[in-house]
N, CA, C and O atoms as a GROMACS GRO file, in nm:
protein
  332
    1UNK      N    1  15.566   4.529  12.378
    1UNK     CA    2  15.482   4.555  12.262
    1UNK      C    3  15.424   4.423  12.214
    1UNK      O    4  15.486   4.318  12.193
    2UNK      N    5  15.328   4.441  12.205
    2UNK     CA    6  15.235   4.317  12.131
    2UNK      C    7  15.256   4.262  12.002
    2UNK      O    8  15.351   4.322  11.950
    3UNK      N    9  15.204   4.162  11.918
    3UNK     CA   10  15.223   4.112  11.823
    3UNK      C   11  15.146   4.188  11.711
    3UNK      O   12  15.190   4.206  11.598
    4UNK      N   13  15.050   4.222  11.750
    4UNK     CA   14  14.954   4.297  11.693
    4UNK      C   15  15.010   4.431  11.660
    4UNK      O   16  15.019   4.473  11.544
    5UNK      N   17  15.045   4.493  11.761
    5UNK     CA   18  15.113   4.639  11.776
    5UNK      C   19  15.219   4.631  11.669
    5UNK      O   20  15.220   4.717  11.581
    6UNK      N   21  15.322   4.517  11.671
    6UNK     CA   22  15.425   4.546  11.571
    6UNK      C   23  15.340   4.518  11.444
    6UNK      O   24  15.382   4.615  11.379
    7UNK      N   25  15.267   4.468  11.375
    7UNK     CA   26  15.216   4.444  11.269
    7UNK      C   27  15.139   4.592  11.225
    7UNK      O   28  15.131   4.645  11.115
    8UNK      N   29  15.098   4.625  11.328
    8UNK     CA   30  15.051   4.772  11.279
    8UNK      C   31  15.144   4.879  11.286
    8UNK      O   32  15.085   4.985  11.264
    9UNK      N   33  15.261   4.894  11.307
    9UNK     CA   34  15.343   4.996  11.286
    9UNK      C   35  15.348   5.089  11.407
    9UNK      O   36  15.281   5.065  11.508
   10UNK      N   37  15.439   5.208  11.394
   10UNK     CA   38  15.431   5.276  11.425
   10UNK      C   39  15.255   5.373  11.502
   10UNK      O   40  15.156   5.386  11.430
   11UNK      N   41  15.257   5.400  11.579
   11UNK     CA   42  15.146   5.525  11.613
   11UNK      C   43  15.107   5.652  11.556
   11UNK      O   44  15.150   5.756  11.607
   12UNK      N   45  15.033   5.656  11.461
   12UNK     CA   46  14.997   5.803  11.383
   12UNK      C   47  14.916   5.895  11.464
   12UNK      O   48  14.834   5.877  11.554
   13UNK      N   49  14.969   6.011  11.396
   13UNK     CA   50  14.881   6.108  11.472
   13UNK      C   51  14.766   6.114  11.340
   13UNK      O   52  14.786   6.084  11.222
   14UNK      N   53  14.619   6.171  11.414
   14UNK     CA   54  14.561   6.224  11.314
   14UNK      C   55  14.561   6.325  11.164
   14UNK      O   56  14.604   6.438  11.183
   15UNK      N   57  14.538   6.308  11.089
   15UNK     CA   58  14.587   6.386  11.006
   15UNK      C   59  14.579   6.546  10.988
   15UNK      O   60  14.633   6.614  10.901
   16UNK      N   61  14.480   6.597  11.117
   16UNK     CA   62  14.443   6.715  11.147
   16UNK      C   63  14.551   6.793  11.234
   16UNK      O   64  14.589   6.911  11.237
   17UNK      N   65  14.598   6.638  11.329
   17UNK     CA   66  14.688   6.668  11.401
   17UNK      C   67  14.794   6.662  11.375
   17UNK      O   68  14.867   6.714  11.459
   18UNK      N   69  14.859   6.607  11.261
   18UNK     CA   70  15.003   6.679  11.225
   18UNK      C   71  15.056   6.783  11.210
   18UNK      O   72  14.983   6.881  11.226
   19UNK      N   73  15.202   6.810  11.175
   19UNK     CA   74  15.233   6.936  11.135
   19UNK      C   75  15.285   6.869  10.984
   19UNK      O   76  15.328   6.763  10.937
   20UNK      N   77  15.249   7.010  10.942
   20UNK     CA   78  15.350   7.019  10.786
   20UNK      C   79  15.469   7.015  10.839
   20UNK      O   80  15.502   7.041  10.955
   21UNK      N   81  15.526   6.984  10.761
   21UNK     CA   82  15.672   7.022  10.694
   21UNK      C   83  15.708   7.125  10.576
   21UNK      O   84  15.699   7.090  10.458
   22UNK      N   85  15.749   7.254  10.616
   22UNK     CA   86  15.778   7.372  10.546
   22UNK      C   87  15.914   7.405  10.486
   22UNK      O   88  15.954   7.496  10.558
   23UNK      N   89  15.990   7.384  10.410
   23UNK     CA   90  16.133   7.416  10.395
   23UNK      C   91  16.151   7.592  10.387
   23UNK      O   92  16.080   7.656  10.310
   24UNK      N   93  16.234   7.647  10.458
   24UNK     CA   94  16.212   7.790  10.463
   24UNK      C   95  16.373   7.849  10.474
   24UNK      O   96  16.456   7.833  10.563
   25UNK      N   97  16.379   7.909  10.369
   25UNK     CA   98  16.544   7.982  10.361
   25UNK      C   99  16.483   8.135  10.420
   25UNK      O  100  16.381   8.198  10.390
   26UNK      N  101  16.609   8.164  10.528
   26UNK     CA  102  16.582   8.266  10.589
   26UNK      C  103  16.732   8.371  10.563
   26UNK      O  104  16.832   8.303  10.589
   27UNK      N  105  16.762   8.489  10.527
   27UNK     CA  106  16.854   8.544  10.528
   27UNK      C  107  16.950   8.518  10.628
   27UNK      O  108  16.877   8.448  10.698
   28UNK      N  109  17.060   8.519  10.690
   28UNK     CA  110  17.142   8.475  10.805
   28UNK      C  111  17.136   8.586  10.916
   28UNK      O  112  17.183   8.553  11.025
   29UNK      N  113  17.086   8.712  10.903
   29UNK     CA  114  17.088   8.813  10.978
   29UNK      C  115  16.925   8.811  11.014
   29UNK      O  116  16.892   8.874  11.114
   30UNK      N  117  16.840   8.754  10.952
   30UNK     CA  118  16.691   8.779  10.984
   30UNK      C  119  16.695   8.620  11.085
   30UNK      O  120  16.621   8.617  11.183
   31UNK      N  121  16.768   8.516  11.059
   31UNK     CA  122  16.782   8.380  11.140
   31UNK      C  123  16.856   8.432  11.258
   31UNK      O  124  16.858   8.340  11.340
   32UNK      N  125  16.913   8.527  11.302
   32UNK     CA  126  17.031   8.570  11.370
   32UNK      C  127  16.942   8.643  11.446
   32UNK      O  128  16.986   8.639  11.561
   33UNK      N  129  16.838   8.708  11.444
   33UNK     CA  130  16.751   8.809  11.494
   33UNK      C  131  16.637   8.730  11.572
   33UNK      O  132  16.570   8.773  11.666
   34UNK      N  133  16.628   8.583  11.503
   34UNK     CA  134  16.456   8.536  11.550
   34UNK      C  135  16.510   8.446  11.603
   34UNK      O  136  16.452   8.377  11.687
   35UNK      N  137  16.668   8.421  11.558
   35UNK     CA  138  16.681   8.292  11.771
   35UNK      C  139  16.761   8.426  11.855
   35UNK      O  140  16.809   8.374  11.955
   36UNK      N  141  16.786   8.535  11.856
   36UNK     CA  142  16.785   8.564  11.997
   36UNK      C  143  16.653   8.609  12.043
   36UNK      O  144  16.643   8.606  12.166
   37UNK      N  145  16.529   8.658  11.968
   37UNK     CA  146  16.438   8.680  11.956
   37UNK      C  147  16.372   8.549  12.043
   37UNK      O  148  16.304   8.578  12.142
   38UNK      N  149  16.388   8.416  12.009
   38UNK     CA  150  16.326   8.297  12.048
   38UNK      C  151  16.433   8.246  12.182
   38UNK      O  152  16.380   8.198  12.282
   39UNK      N  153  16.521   8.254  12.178
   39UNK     CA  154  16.579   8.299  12.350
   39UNK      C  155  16.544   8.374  12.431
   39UNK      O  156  16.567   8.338  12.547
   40UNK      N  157  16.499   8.461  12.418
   40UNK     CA  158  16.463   8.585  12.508
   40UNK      C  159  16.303   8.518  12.535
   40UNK      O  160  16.244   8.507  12.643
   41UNK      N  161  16.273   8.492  12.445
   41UNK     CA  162  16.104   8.397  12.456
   41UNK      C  163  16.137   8.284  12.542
   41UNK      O  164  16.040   8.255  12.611
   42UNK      N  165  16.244   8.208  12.563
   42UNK     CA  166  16.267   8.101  12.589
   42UNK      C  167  16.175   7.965  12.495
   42UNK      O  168  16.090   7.889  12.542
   43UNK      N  169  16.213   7.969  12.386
   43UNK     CA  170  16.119   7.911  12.259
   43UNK      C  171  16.243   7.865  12.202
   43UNK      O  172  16.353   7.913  12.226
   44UNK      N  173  16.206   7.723  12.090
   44UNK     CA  174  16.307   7.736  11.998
   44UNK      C  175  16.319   7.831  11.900
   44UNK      O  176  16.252   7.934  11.909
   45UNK      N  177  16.431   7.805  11.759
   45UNK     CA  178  16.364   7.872  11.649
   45UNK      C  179  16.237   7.825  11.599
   45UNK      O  180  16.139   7.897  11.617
   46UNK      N  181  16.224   7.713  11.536
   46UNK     CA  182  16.114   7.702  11.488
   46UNK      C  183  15.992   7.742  11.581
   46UNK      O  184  15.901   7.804  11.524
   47UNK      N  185  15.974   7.709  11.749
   47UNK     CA  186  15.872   7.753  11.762
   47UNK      C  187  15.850   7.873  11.800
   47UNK      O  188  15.750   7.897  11.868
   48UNK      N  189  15.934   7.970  11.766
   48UNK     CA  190  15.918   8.140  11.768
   48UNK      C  191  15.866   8.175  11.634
   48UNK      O  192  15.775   8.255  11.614
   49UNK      N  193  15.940   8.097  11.528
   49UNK     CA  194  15.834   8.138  11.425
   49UNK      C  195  15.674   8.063  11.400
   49UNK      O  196  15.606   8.096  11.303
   50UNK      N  197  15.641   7.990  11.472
   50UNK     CA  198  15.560   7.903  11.462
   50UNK      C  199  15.418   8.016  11.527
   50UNK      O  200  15.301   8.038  11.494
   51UNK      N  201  15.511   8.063  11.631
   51UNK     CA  202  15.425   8.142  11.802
   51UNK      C  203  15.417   8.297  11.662
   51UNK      O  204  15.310   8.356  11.676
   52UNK      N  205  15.492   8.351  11.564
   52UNK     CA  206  15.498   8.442  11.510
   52UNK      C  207  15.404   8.439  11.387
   52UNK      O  208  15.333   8.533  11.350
   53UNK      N  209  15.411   8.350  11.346
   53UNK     CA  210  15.296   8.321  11.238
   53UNK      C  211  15.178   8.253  11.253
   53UNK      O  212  15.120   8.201  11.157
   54UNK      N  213  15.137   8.249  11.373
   54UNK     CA  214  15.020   8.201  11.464
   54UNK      C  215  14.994   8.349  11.502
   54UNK      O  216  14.879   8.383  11.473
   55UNK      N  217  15.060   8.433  11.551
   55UNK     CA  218  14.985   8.584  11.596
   55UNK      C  219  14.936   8.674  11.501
   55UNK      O  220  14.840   8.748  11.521
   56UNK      N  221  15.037   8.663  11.336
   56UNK     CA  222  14.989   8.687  11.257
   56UNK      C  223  14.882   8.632  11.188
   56UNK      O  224  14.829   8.720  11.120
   57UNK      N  225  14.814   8.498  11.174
   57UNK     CA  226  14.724   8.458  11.125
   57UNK      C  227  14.585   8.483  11.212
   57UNK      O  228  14.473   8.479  11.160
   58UNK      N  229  14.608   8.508  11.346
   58UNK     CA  230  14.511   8.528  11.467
   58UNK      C  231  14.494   8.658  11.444
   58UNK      O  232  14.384   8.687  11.490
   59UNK      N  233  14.550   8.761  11.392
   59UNK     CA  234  14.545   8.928  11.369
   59UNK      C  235  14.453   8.935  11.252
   59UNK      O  236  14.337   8.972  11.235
   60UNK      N  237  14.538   8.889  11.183
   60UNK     CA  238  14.469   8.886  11.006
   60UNK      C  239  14.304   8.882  11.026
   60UNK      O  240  14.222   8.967  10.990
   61UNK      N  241  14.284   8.765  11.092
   61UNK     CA  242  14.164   8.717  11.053
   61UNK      C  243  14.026   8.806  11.186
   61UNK      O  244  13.908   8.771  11.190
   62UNK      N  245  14.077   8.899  11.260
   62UNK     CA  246  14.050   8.917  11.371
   62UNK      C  247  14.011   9.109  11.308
   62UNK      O  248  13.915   9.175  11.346
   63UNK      N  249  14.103   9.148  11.225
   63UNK     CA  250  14.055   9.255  11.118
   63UNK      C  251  14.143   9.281  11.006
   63UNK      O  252  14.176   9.392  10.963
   64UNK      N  253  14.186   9.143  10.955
   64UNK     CA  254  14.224   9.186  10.834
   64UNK      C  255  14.356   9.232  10.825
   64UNK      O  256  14.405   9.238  10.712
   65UNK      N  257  14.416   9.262  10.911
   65UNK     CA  258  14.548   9.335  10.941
   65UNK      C  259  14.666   9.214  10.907
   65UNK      O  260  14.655   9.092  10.919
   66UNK      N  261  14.782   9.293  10.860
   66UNK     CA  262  14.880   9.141  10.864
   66UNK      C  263  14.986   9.144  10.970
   66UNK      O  264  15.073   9.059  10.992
   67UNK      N  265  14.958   9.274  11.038
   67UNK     CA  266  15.091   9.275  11.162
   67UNK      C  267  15.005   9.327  11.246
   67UNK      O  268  14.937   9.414  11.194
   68UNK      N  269  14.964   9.291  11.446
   68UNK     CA  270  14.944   9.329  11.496
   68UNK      C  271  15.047   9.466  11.491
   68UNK      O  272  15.153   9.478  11.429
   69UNK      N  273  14.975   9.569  11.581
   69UNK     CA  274  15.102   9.743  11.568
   69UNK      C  275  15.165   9.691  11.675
   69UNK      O  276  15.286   9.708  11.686
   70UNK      N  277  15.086   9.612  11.783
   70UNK     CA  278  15.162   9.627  11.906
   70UNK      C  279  15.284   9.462  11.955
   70UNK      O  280  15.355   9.443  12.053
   71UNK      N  281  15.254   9.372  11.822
   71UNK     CA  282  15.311   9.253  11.832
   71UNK      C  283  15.469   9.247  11.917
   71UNK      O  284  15.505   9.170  12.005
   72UNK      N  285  15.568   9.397  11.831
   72UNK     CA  286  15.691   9.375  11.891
   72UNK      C  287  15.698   9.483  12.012
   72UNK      O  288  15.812   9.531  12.019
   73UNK      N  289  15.625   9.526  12.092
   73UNK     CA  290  15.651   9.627  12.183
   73UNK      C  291  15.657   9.561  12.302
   73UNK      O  292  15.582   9.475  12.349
   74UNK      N  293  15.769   9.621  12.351
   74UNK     CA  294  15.793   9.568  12.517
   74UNK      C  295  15.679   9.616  12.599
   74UNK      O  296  15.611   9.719  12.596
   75UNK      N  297  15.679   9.482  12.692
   75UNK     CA  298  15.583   9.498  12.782
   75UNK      C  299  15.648   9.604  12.869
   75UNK      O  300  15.768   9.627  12.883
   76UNK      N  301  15.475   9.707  12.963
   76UNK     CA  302  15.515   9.795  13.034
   76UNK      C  303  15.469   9.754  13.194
   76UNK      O  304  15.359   9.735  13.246
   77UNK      N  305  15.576   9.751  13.235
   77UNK     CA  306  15.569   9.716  13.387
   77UNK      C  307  15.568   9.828  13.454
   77UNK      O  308  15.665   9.903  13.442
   78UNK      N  309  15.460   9.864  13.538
   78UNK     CA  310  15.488   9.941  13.669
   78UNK      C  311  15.503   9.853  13.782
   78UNK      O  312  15.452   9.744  13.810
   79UNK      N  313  15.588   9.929  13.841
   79UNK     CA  314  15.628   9.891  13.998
   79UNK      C  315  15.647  10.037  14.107
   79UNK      O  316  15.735  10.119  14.131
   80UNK      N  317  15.500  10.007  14.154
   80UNK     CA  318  15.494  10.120  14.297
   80UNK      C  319  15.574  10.115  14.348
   80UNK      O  320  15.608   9.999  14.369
   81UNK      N  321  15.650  10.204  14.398
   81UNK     CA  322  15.717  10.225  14.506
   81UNK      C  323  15.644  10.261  14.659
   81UNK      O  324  15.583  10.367  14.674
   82UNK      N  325  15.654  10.175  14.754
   82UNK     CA  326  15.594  10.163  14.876
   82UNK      C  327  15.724  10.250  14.984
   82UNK      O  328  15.838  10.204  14.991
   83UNK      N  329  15.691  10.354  15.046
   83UNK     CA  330  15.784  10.397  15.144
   83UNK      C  331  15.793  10.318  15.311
   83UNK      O  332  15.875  10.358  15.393
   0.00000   0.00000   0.00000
């Protein structure tokens, strides 16, 4: 690191490009639900709710809606059977 570099600190991100910081109390059974929820995603917690309130804000604004209907429905796989 340069002389220069230490005098200027640390590396910022843009200010567009940060994230907030949100403090968020969650019931222990609704936290209990959205990390196996974010396991099964292979996500952390935070970024299952992050990926969850990103689908909701992408719905909302897409017609107004605040829950896609089809957000929690398992995907449907067919698999032909070939004889």
């Amino acid at each position: 690191m340069t002389a220069a570099a230490k005098k200027e600190g640390p590396l910022r991100l843009a200010p567009e490009k940060q994230k907030k910081q949100v403090p968020l109390r969650l019931s222990p059974a609704l936290y209990n639900d959205i990390a196996a929820w974010a396991e099964d995603d292979f996500r952390s917690v935070n970024g299952q709710i992050e990926y969850l309130l990103s689908e909701c804000v992408k719905q909302h604004r897409k017609n107004g809606a605040y829950v896609s209907e089809d957000l929690d429905k398992p995907l449907e796989l067919n698999f032909s059977k070939e004889d």
